[in-house]
PDB file with one MODEL, atoms N, CA, C and O in Angstrom:
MODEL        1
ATOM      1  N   UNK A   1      24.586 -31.324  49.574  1.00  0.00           N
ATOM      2  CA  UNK A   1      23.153 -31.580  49.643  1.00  0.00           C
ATOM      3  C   UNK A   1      22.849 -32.778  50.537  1.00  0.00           C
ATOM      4  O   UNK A   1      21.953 -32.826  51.380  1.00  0.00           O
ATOM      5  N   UNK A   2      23.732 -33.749  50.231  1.00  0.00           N
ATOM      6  CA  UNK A   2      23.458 -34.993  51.311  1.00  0.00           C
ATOM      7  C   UNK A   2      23.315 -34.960  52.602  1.00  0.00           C
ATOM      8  O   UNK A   2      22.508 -35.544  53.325  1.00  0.00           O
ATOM      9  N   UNK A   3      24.559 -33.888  52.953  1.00  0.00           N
ATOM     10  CA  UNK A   3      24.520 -33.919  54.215  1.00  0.00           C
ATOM     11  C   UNK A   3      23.468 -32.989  55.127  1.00  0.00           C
ATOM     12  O   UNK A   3      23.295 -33.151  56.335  1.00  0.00           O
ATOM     13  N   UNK A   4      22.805 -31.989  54.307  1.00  0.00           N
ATOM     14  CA  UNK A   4      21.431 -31.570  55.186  1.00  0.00           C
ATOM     15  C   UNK A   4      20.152 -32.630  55.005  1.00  0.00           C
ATOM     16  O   UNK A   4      19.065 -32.374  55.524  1.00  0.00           O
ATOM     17  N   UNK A   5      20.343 -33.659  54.343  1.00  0.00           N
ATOM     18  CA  UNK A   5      19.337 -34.109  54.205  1.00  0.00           C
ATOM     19  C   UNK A   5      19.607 -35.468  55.265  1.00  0.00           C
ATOM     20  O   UNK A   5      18.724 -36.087  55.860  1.00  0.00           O
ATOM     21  N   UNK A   6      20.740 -35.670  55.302  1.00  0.00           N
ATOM     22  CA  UNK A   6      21.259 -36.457  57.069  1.00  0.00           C
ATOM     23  C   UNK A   6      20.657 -35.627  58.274  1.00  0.00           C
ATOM     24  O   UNK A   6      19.833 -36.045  59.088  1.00  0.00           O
ATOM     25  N   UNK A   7      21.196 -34.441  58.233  1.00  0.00           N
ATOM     26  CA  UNK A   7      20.653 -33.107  59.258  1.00  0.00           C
ATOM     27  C   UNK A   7      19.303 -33.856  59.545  1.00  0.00           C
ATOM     28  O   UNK A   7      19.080 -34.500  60.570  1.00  0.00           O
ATOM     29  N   UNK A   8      18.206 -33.639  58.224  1.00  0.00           N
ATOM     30  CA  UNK A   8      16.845 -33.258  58.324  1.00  0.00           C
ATOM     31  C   UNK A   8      16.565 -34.820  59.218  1.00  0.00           C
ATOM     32  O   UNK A   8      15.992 -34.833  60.307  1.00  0.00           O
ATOM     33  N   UNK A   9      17.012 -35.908  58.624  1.00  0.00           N
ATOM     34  CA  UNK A   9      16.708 -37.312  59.049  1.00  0.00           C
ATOM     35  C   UNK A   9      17.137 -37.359  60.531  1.00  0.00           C
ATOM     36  O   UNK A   9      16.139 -37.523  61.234  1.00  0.00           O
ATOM     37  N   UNK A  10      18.385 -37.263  61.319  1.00  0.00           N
ATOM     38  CA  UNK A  10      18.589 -36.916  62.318  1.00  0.00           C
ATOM     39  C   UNK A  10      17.443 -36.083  62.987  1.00  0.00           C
ATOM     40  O   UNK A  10      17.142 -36.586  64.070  1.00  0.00           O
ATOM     41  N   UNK A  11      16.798 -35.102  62.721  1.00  0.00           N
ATOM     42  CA  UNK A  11      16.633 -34.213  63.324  1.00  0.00           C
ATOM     43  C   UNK A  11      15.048 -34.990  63.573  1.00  0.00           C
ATOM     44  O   UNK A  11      14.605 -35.429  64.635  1.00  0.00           O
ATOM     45  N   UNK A  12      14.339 -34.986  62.105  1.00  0.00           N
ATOM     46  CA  UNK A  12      13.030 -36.208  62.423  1.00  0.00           C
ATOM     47  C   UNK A  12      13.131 -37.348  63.493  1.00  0.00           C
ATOM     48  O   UNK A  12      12.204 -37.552  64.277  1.00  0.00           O
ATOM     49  N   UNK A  13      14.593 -38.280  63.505  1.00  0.00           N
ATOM     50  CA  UNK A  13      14.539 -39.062  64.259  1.00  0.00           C
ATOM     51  C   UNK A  13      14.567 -39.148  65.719  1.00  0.00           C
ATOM     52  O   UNK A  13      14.451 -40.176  66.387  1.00  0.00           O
ATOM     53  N   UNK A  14      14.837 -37.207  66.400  1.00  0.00           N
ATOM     54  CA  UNK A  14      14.933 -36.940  67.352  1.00  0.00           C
ATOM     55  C   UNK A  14      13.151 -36.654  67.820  1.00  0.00           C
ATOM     56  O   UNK A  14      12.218 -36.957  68.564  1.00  0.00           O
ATOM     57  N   UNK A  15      13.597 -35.897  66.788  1.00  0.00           N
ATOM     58  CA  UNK A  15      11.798 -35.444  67.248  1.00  0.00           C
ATOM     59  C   UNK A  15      10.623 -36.343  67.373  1.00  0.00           C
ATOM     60  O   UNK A  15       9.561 -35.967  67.868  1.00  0.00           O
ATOM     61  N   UNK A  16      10.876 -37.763  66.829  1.00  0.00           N
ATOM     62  CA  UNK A  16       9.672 -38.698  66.974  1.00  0.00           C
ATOM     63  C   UNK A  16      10.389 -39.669  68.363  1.00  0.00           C
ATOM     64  O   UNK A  16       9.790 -40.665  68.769  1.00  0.00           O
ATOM     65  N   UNK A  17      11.423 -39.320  68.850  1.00  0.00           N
ATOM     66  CA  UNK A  17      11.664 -40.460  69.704  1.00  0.00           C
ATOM     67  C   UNK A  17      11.123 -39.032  71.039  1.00  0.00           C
ATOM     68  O   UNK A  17      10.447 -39.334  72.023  1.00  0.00           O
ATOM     69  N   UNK A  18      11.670 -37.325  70.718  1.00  0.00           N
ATOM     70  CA  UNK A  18      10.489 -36.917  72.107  1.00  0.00           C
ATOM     71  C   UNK A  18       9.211 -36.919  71.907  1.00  0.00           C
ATOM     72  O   UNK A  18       8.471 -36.636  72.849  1.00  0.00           O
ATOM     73  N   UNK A  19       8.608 -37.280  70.467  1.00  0.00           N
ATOM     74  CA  UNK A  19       7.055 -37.738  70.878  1.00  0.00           C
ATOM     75  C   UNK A  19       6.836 -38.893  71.332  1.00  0.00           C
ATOM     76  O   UNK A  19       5.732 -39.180  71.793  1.00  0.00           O
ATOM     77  N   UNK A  20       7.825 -39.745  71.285  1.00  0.00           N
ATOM     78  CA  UNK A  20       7.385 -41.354  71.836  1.00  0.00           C
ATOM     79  C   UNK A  20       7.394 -41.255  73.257  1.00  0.00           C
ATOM     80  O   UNK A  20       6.411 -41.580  73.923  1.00  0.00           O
ATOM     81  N   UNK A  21       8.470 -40.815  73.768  1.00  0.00           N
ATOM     82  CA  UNK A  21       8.723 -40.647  75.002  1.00  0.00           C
ATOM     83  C   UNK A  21       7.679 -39.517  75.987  1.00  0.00           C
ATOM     84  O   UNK A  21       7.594 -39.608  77.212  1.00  0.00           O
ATOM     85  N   UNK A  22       7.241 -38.897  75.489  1.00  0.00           N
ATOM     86  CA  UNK A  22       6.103 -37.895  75.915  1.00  0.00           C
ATOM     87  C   UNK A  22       5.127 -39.121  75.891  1.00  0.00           C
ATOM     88  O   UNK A  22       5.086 -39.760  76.942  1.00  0.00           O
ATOM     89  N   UNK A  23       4.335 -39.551  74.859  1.00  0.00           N
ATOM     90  CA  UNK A  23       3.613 -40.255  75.068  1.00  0.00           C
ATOM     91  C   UNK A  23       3.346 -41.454  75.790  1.00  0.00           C
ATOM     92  O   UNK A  23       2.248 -41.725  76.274  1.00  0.00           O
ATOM     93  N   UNK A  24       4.645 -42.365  75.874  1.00  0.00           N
ATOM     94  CA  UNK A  24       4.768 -43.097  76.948  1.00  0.00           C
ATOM     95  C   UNK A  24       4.831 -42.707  78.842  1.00  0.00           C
ATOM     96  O   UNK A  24       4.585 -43.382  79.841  1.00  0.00           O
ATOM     97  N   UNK A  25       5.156 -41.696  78.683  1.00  0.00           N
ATOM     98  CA  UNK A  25       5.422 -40.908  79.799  1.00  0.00           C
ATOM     99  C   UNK A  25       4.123 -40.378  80.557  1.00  0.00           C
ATOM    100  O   UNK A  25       4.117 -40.337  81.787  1.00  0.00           O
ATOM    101  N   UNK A  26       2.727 -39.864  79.600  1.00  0.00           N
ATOM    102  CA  UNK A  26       1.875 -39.340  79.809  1.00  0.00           C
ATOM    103  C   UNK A  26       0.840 -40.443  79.990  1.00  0.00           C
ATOM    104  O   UNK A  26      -0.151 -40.264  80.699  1.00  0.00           O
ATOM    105  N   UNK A  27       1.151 -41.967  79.132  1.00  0.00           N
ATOM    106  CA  UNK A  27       0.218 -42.744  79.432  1.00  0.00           C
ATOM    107  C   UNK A  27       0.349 -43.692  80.571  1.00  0.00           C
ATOM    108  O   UNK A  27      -0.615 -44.424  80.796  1.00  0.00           O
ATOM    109  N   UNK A  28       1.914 -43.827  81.683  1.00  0.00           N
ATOM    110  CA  UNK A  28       2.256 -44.175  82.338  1.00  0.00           C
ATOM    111  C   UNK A  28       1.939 -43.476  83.346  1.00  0.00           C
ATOM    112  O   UNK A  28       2.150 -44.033  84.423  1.00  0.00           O
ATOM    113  N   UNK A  29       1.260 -41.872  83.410  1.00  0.00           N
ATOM    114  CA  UNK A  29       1.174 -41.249  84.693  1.00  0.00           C
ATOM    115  C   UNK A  29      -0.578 -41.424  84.477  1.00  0.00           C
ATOM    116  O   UNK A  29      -1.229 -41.657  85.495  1.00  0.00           O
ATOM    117  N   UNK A  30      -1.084 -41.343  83.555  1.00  0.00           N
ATOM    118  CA  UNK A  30      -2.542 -41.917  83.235  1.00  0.00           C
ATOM    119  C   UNK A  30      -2.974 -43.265  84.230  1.00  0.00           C
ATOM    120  O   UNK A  30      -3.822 -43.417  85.109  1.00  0.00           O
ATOM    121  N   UNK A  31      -2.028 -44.073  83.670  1.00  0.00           N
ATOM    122  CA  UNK A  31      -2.171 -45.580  84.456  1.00  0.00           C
ATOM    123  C   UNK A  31      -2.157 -45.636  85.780  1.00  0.00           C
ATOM    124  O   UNK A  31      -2.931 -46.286  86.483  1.00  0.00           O
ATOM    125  N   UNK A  32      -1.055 -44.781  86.216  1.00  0.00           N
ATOM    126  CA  UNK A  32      -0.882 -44.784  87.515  1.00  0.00           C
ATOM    127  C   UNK A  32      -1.701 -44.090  88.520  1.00  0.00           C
ATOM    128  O   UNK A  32      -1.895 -44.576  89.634  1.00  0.00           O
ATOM    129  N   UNK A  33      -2.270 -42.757  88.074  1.00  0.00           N
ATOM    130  CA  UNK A  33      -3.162 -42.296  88.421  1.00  0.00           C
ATOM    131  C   UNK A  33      -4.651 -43.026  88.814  1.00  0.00           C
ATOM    132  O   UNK A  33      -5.329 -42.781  89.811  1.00  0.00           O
ATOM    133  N   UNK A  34      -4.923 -43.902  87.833  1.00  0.00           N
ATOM    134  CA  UNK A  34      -5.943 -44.602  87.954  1.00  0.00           C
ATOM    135  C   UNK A  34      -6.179 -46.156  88.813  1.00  0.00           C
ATOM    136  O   UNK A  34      -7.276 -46.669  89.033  1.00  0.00           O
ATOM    137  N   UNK A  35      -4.732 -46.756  89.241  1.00  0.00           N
ATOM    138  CA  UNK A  35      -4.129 -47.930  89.633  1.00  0.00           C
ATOM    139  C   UNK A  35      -2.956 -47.650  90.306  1.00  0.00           C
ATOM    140  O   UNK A  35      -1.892 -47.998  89.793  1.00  0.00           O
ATOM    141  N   UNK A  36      -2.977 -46.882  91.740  1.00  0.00           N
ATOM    142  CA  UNK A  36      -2.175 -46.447  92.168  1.00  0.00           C
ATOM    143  C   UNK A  36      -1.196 -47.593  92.719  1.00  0.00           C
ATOM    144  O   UNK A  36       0.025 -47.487  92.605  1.00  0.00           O
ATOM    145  N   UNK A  37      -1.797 -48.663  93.305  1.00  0.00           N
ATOM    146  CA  UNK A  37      -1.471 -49.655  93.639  1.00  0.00           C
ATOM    147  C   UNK A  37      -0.521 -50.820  92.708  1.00  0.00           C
ATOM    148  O   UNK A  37       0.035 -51.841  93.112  1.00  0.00           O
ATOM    149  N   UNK A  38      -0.579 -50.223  91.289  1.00  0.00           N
ATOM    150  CA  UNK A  38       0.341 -50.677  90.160  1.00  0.00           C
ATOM    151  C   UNK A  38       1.564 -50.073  89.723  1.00  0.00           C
ATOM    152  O   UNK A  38       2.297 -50.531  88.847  1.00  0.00           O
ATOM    153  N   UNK A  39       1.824 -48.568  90.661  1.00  0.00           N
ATOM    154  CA  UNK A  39       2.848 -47.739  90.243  1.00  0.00           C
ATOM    155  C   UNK A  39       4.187 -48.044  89.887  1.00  0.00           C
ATOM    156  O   UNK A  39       4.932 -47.318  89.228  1.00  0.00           O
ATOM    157  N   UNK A  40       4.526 -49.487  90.498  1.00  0.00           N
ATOM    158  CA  UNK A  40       5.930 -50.130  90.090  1.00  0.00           C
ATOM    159  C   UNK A  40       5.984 -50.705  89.126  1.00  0.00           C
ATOM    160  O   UNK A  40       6.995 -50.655  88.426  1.00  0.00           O
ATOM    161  N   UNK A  41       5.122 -51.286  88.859  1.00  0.00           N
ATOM    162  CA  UNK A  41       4.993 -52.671  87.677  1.00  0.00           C
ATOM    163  C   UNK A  41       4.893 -51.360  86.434  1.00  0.00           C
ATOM    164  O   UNK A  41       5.678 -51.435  85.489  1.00  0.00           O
ATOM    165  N   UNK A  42       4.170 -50.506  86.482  1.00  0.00           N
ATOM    166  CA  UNK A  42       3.675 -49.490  85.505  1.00  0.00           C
ATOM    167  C   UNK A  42       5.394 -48.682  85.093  1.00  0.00           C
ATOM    168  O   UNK A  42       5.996 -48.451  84.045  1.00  0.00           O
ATOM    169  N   UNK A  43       5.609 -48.512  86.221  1.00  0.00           N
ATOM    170  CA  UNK A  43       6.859 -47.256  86.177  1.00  0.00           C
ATOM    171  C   UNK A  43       8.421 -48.384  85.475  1.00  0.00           C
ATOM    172  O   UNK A  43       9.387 -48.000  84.818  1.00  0.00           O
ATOM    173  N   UNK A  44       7.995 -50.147  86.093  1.00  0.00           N
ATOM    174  CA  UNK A  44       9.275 -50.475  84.938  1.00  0.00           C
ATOM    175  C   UNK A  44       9.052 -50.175  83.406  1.00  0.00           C
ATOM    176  O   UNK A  44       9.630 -49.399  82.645  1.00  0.00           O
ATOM    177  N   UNK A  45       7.730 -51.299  83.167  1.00  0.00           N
ATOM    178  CA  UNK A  45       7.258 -51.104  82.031  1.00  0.00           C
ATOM    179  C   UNK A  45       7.512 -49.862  81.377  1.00  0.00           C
ATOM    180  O   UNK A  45       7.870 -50.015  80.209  1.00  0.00           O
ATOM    181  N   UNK A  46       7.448 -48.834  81.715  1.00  0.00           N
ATOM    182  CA  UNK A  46       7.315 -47.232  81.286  1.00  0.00           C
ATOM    183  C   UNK A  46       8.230 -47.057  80.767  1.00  0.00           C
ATOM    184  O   UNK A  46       8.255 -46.607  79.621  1.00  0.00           O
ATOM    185  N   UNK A  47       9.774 -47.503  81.769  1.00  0.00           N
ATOM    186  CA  UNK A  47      11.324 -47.197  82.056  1.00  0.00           C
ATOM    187  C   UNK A  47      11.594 -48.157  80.470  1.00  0.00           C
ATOM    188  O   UNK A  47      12.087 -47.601  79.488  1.00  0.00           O
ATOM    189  N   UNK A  48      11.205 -49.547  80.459  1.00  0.00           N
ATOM    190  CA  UNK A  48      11.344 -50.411  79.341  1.00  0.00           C
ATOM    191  C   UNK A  48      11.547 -49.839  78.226  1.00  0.00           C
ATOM    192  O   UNK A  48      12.571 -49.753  77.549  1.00  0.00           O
ATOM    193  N   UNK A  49       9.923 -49.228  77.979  1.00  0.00           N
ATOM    194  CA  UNK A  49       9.516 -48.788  76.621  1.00  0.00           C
ATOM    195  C   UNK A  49      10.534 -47.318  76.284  1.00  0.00           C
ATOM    196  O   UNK A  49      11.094 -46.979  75.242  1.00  0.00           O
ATOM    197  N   UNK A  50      10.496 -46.841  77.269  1.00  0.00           N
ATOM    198  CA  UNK A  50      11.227 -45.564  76.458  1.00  0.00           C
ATOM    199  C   UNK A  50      12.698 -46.187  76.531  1.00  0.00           C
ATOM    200  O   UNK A  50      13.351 -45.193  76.213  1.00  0.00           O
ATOM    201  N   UNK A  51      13.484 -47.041  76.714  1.00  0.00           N
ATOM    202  CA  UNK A  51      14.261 -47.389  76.612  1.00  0.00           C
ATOM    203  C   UNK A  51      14.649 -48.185  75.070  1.00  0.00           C
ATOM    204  O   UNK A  51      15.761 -48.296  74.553  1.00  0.00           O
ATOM    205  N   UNK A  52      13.728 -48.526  74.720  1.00  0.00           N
ATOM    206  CA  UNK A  52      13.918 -49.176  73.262  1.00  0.00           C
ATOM    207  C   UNK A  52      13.201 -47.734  72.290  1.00  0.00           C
ATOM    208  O   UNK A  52      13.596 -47.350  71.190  1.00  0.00           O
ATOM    209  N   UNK A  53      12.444 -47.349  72.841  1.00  0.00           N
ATOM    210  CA  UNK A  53      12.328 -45.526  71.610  1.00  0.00           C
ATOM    211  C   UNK A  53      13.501 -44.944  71.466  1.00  0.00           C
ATOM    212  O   UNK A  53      13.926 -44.645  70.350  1.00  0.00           O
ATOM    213  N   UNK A  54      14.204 -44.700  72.637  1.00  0.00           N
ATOM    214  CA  UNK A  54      15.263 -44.315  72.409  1.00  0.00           C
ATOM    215  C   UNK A  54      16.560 -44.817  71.722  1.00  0.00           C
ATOM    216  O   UNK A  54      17.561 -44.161  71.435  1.00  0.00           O
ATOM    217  N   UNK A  55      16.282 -46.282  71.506  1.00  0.00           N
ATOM    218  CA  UNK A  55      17.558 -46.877  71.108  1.00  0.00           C
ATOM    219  C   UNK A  55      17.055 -47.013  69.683  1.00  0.00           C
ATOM    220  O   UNK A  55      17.890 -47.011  68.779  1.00  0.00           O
ATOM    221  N   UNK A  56      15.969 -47.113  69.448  1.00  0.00           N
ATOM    222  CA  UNK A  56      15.625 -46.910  67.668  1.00  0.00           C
ATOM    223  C   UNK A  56      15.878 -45.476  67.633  1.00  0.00           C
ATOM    224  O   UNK A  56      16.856 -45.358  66.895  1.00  0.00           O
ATOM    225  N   UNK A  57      15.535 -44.376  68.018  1.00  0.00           N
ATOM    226  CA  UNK A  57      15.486 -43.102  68.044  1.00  0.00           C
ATOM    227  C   UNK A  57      17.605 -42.869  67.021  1.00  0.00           C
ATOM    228  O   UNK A  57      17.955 -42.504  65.898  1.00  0.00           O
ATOM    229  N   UNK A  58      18.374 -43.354  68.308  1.00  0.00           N
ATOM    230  CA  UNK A  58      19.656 -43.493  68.025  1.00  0.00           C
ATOM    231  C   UNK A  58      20.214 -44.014  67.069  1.00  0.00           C
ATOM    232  O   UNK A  58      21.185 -43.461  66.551  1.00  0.00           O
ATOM    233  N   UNK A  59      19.731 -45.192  66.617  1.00  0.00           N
ATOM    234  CA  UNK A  59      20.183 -46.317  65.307  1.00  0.00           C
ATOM    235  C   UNK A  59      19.566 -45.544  64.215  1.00  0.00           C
ATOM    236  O   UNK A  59      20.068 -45.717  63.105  1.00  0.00           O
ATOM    237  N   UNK A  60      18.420 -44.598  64.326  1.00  0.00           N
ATOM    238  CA  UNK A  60      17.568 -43.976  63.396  1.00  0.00           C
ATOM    239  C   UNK A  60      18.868 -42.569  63.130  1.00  0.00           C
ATOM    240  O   UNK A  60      18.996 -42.109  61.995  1.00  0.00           O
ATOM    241  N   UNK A  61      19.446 -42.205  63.915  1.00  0.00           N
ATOM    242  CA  UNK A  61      20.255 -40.604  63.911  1.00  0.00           C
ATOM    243  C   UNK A  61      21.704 -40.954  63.272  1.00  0.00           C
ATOM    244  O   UNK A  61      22.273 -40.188  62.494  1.00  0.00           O
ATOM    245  N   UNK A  62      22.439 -42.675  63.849  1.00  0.00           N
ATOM    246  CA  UNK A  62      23.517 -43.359  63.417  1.00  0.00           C
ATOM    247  C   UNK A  62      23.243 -43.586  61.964  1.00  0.00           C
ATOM    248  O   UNK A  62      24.266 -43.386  61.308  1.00  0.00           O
ATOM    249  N   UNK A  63      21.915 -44.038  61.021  1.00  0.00           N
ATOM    250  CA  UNK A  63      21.729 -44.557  60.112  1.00  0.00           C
ATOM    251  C   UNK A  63      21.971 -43.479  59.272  1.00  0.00           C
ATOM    252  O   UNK A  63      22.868 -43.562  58.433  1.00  0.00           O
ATOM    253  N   UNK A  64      21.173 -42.301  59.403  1.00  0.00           N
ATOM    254  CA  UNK A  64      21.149 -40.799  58.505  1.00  0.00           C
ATOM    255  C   UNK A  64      22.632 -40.016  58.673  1.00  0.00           C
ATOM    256  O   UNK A  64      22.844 -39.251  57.732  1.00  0.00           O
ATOM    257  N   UNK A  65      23.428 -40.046  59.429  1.00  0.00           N
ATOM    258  CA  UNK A  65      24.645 -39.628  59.605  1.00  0.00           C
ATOM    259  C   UNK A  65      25.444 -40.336  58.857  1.00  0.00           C
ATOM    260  O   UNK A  65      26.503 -39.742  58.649  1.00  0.00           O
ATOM    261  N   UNK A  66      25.368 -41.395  58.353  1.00  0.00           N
ATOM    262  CA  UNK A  66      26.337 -42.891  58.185  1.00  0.00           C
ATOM    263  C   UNK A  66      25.506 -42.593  56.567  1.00  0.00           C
ATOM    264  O   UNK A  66      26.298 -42.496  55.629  1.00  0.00           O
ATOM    265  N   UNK A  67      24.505 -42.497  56.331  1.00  0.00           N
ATOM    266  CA  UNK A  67      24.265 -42.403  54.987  1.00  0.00           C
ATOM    267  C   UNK A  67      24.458 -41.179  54.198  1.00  0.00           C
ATOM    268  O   UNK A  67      23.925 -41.009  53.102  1.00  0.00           O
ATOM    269  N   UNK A  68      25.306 -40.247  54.830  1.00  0.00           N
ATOM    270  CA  UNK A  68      26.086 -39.169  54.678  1.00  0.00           C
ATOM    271  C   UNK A  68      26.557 -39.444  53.322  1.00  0.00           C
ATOM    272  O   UNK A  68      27.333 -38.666  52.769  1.00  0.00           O
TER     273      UNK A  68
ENDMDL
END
């Protein structure tokens, strides 16, 4: 039983890190669209943020596997 319920946690923790990343992604082409002249400063920032979604995303999939 534990271990589908690791599954399910894993599987949540995937799925909210591709909504984070969609959303960061969509509000970074928003920005840019509107402030074309900001496209670098926008596109690190962008690169940043989904970079730490993803690394909670991971510690979130390590945690539910490990609490196996």
């Amino acid at each position: 039983m534990t271990g589908s319920i690791a599954a399910i946690g894993a599987g949540l923790a995937a799925i909210g890190a591709g909504v984070g990343i969609g959303k960061i992604g969509s509000s970074a082409m928003e920005g840019i669209a509107r402030q074309p002249e900001a496209a670098s400063k926008i596109q690190t920032a962008m690169l940043i943020a989904a970079a730490f979604v993803e690394a909670v995303a991971l510690f979130a999939v390590v945690v539910a596997l490990i609490a196996n």
